[in-house]
C-alpha positions in Angstrom: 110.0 91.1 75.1 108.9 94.6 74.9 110.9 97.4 77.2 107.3 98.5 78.2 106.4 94.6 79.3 109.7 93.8 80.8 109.4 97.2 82.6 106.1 96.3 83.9 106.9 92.7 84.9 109.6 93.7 87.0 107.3 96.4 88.7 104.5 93.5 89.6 107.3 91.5 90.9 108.4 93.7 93.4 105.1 94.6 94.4 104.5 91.1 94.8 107.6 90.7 97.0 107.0 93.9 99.1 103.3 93.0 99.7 104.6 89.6 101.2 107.4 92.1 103.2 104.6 94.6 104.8 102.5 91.8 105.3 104.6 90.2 107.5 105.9 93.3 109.3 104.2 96.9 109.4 100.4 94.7 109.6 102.2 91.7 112.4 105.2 92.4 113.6 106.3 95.7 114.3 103.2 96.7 115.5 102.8 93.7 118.3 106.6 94.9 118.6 107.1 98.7 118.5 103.6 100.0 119.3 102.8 97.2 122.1 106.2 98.3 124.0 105.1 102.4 124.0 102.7 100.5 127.2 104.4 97.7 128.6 101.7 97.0 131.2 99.0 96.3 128.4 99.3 93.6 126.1 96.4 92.6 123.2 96.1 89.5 120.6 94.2 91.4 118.9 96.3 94.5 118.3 98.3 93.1 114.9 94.4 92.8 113.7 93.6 96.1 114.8 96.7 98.1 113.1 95.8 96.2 109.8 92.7 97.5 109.7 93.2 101.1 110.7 96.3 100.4 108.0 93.7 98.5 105.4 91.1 102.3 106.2 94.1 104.4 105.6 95.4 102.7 102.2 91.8 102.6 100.9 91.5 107.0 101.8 94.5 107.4 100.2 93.3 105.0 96.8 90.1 106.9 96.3 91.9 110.3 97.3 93.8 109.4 94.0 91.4 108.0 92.2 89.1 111.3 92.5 92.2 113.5 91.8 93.6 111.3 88.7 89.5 111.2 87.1 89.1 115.0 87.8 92.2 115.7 85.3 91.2 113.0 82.9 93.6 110.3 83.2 90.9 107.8 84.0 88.6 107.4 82.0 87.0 104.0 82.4 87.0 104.6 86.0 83.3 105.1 87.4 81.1 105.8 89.9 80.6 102.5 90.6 84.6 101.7 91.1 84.3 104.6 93.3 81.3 103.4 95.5 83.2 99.7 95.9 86.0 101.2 97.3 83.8 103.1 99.8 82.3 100.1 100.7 85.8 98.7 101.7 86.4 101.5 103.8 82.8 101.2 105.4 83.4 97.7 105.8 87.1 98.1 107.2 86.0 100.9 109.6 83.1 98.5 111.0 85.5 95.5 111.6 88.2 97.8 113.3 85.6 99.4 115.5 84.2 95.5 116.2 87.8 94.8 117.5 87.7 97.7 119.6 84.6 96.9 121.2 85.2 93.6 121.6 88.7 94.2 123.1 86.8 96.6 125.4 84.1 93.8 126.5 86.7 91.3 127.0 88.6 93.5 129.5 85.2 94.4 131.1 83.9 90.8 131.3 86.9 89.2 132.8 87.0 92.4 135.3 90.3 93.5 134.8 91.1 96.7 136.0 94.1 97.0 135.4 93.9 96.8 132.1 91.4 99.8 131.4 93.8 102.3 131.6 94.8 101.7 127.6 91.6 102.7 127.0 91.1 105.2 129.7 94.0 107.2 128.2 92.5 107.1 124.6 88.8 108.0 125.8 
């Protein structure tokens, strides 16, 4: 095998390996862990959703912040438009779903009259 191939093997097998990793803790666990215990008094099902899609946003500005840098100074040639446009659609798409969770954590709290729960989102208004 080819010191070019091996090299690049190796590097999709870790990525493989850490995607499984953050997967399992920056977009579940520490978030539910860490973040949830900054407000002991509030607790969400929904919040490991919600930190993977501001995380999902965030990745995605940071791709096409790239991409546009990389195709300004030529490296990328066969990117297009069109690659460009998909990965604003993501974001779109990403930003649409995290504000749905928002809202809908919102209207639960508001539904089931909970008061004491609408200070989370007193504090971030």
């Amino acid at each position: 095998m080819c010191p070019i191939k091996k090299y690049i093997w190796k590097n999709t097998v870790w990525a493989a390996l850490f995607i499984i990793v953050f997967a399992l803790t920056v977009m579940s666990s520490i978030p539910w862990l860490w973040l949830m215990s900054i407000d002991a008094h509030w607790y969400s099902t929904m919040y490991s959703w919600y930190t993977f899609a501001s995380t999902f946003v965030s990745g995605m500005s940071l791709v096409a912040l790239f991409l546009i840098y990389l195709k300004n100074r030529g490296q990328l040639e066969y990117v297009t438009e069109e690659h460009l446009h998909d990965i604003g659609k993501f974001m779109f798409a990403f930003s649409v779903f995290w504000t749905y969770l928002w809202f809908s954590q919102y209207m639960l709290i508001w539904y089931s009259n909970q008061p004491e729960e609408t200070k989370y989102f007193i504090q971030r208004l």
